[in-house]
C-alpha positions as CSV (number, residue, x, y, z in Angstrom):
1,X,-44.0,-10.9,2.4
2,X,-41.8,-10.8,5.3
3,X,-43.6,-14.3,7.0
4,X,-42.5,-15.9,3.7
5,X,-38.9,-15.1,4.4
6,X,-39.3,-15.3,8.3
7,X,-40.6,-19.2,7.3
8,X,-37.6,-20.1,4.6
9,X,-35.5,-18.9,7.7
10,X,-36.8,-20.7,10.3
11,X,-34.5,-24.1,10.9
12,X,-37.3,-25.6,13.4
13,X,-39.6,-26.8,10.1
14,X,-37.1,-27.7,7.9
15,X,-33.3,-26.6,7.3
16,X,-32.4,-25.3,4.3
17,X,-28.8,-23.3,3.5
18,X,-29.3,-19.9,3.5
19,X,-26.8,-16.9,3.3
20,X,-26.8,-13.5,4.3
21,X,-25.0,-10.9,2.5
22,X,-24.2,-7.2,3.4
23,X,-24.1,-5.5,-0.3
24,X,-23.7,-1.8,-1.0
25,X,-24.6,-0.1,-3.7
26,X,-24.1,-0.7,-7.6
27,X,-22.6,-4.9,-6.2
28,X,-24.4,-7.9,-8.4
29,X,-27.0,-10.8,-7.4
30,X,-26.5,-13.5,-9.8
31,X,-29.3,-15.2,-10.3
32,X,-27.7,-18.3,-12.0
33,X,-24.4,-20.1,-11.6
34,X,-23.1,-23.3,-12.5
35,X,-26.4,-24.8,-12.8
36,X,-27.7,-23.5,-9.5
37,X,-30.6,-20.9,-9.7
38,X,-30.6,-18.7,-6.7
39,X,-33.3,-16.5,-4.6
40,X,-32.9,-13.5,-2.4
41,X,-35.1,-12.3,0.3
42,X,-35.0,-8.9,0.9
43,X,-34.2,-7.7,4.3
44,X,-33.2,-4.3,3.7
45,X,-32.7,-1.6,0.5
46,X,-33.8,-1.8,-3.1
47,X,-32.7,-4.0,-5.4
48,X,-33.5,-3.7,-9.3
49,X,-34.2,-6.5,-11.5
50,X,-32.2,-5.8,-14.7
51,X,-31.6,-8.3,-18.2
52,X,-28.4,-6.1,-19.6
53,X,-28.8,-2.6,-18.9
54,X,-32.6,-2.5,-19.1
55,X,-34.3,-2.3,-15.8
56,X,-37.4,-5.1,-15.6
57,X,-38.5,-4.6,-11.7
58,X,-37.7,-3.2,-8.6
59,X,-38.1,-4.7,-5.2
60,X,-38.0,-4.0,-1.4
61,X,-37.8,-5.4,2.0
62,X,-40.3,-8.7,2.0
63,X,-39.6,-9.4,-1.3
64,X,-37.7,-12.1,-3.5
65,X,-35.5,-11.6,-6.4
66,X,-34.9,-14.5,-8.8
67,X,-38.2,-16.4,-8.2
68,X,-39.6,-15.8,-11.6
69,X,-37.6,-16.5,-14.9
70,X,-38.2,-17.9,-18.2
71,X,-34.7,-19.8,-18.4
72,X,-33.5,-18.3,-21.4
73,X,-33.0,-15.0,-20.0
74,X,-29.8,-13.5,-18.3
75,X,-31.3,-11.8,-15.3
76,X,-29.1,-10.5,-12.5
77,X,-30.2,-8.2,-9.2
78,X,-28.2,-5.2,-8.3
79,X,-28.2,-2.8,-5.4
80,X,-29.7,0.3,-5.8
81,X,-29.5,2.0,-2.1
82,X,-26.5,3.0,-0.1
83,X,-26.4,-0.8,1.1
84,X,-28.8,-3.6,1.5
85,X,-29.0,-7.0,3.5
86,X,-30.3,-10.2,1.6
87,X,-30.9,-13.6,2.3
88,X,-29.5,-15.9,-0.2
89,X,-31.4,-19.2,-0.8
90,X,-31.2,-21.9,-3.3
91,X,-34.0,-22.3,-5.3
92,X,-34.6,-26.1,-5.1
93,X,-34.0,-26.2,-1.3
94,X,-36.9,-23.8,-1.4
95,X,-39.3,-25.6,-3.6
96,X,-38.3,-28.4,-1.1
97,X,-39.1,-27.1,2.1
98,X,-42.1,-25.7,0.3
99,X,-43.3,-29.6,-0.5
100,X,-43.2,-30.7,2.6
101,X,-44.9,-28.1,4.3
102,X,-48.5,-26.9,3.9
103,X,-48.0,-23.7,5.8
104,X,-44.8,-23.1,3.3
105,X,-47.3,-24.0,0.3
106,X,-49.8,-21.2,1.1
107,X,-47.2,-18.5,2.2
108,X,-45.5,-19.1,-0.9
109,X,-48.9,-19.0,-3.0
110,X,-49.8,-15.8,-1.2
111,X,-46.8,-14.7,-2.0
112,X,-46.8,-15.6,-5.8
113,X,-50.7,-14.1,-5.7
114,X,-49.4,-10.8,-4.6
115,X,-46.3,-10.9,-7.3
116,X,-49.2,-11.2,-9.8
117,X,-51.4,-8.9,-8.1
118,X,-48.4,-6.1,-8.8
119,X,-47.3,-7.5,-11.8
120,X,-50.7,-6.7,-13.4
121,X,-51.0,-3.5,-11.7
122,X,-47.5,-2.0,-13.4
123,X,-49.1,-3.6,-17.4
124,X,-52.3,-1.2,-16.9
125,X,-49.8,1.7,-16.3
């Protein structure tokens, strides 16, 4: 879902903080810290989704770690490929810029379909 990234990114619709980090291989994405949930859009490599040591997801370029968590649950990214580039967002300034816009809305929704659409996929392996 590369638009949905391309959209968070573009400062023309709305501004929101967003950082991007060069990573390489085995280095952490928190997901939570001191209150503040955080996203990352994928722009390059493979990051796995992990709660300990047990792996939950993996994802790739166009797609978002740190969306989807119940609350209780210590989830944390970490690089799996020689290096990878990520955008990092914070979750409320993108649930913002998603409420004011209706283009945002329905990339996000697609986005969210498609999360579902694979989710559902990997339970009937």
């Amino acid at each position: 879902m590369l638009e949905f990234l391309t959209f968070l990114l573009d400062d023309a619709i709305m501004p929101i903080k967003s950082e991007q980090l060069l990573l390489t291989k085995g280095d952490k994405l928190p997901l939570e810290d001191a209150g503040n949930r955080y996203v990352y859009g994928i722009s390059e490599g493979i990051i796995a989704v992990q709660k300990e040591e047990m792996i939950l997801d993996f994802s790739s370029i166009g797609q978002f770690v740190g969306f989807y968590a119940d609350g209780n649950s210590r989830l944390e990214g970490e690089v799996l490929t020689k290096s990878a580039i990520v955008w990092k967002f914070e979750l409320r300034d993108i649930l913002t810029k998603i409420g004011v816009n209706n283009d945002g809305f329905l990339l996000y929704s697609k986005h969210a379909s498609h999360m579902h659409d694979s989710l559902i996929k990997k339970l009937a392996f």
